[in-house]
C-alpha positions as CSV (number, residue, x, y, z in Angstrom):
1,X,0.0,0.0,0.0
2,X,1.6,3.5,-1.0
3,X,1.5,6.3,1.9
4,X,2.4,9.5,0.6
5,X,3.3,12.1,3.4
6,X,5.7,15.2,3.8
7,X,9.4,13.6,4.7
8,X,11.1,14.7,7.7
9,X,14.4,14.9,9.4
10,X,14.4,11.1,10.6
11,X,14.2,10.3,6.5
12,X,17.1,11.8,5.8
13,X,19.1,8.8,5.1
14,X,16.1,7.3,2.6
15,X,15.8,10.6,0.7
16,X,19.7,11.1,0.5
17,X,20.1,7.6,-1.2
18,X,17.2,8.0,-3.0
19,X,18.3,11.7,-4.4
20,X,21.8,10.1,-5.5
21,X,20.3,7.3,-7.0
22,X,18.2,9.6,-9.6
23,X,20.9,12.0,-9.7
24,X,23.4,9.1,-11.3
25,X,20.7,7.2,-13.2
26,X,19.4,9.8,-15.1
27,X,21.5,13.1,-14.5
28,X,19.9,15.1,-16.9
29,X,16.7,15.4,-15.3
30,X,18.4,16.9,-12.5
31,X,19.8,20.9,-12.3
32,X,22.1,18.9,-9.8
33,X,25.2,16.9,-10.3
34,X,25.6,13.6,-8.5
35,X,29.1,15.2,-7.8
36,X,27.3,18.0,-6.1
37,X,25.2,16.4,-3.4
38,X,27.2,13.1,-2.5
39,X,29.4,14.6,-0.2
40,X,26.5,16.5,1.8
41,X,26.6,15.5,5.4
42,X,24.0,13.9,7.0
43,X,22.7,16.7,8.9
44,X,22.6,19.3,6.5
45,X,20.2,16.5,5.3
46,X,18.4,16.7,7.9
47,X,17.7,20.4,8.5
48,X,16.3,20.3,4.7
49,X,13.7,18.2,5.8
50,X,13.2,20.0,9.1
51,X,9.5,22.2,9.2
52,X,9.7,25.4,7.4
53,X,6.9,27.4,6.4
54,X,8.3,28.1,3.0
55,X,9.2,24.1,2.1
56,X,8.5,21.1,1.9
57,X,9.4,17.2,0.4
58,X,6.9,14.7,-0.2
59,X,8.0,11.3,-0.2
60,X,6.0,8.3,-1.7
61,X,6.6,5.3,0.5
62,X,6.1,1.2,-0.1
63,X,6.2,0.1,3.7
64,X,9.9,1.6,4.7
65,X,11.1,1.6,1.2
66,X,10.9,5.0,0.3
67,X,10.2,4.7,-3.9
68,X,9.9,8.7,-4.9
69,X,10.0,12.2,-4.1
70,X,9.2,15.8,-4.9
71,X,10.2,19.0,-3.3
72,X,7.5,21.9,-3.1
73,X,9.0,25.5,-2.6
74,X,7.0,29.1,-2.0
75,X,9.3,31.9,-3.6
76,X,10.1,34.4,-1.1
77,X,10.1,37.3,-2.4
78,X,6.4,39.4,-1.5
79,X,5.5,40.1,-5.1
80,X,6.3,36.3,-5.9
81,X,4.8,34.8,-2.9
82,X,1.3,33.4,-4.8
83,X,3.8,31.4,-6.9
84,X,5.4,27.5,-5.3
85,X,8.6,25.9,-7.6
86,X,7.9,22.1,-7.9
87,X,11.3,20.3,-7.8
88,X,13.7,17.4,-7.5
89,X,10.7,15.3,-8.9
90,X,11.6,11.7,-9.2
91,X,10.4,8.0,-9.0
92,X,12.4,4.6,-8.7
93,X,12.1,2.6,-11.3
94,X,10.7,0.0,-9.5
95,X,7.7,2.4,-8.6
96,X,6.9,3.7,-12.3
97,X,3.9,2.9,-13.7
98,X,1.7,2.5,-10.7
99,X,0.8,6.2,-9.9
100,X,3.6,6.9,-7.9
101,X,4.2,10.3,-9.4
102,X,0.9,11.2,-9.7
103,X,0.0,10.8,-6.2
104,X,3.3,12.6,-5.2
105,X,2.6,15.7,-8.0
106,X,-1.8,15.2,-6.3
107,X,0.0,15.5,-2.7
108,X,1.9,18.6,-3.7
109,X,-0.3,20.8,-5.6
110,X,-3.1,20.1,-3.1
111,X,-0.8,21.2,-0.2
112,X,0.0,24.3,-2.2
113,X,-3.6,25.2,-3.1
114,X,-4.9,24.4,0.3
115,X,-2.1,25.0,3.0
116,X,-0.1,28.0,1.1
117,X,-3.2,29.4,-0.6
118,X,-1.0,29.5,-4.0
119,X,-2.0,30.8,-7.5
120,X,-0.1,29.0,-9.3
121,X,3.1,26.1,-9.3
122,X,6.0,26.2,-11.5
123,X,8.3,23.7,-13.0
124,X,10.6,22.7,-15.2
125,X,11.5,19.3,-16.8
126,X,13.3,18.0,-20.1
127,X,12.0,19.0,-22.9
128,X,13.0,15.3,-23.9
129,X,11.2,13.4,-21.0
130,X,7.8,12.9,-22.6
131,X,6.8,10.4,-19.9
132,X,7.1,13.5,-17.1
133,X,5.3,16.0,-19.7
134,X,2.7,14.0,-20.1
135,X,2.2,13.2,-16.2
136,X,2.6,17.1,-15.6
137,X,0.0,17.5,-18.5
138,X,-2.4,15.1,-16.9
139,X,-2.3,17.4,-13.7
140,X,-3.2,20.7,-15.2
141,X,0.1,21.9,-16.0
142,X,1.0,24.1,-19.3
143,X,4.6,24.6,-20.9
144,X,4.9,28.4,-21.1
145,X,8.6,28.3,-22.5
146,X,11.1,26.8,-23.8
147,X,14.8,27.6,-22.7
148,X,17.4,26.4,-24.9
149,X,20.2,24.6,-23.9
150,X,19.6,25.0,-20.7
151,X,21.4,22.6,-19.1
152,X,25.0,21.1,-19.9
153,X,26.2,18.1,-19.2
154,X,29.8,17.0,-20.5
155,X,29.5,18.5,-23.9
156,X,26.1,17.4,-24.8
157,X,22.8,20.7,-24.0
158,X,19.5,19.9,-23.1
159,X,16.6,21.9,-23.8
160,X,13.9,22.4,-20.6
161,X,10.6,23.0,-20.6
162,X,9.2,25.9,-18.2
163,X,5.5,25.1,-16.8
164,X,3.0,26.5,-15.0
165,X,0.2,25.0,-13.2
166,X,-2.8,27.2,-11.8
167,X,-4.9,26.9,-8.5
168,X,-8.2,25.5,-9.0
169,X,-10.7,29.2,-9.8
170,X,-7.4,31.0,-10.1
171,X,-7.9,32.1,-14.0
172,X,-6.1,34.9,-14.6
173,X,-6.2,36.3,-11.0
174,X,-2.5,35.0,-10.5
């Protein structure tokens, strides 16, 4: 049975193995560099997933085996405050195909809507990955851009889609 709920600092571990996994399996889905993140200590971790008001990480768990994750931010600034960043969206393998995402992406958007009273939720993702655009589509969510070359990884650019998704009644009120 899947349990979707926000991931806290006792997950740490889970989520740190599970964020190097998906960073070295498929690295350019990721901003992030495997290189990057696999030398961050445990507790820095830790205070990630500590409460904040601004942010938050869902995790998508089978039993203890924690099988994907997606980070849900509230820009800070006042005149961008009606606005959350989805990120660091990914599934293992081993939970594709079984609406793993989708409940993690549900889980998310409905905290933003009904916890941070947002407008609207942003993301961006490979404009290659047609499996994610089409689970981001499903939910409501509209590419609004195209940046090319956006990210670079050894000599090879990849091309991201920017999205936007808006709160239920929202319209053009954002």
């Amino acid at each position: 049975m899947m349990n979707i709920r926000r991931l806290t600092p006792p997950d740490a571990a889970l989520f740190q193995a599970l964020r190097l996994r998906g960073l070295a399996e498929d690295a350019s889905a990721f901003a992030s560099s495997y290189e990057e993140e696999c030398d961050r200590p445990i507790e820095a971790i830790q205070a990630q997933l500590a409460a904040r008001p601004d942010g938050l990480l869902f995790g998508a768990f089978d039993g203890d085996t924690l099988l994907g994750v997606v980070g849900l931010q509230r820009e800070g600034m006042r005149k961008l405050a009606h606005k959350g960043v989805l990120w660091g969206m990914y599934v293992a393998p081993e939970g594709r195909g079984a609406g793993t995402g989708r409940r993690l992406l549900a889980a998310a958007l409905d905290h933003a809507w009904t916890q941070w009273q947002l407008a609207q939720v942003n993301l961006s993702a490979l404009a290659s990955n047609e499996a994610a655009l089409r689970l981001y589509r499903s939910m409501g969510f509209e590419v609004f851009g195209t940046e090319r070359g956006s990210l670079r990884i050894g000599d090879r650019v990849h091309d991201e889609h920017h999205l936007v998704c808006r709160a239920p009644g929202a319209g053009d009120q954002a």
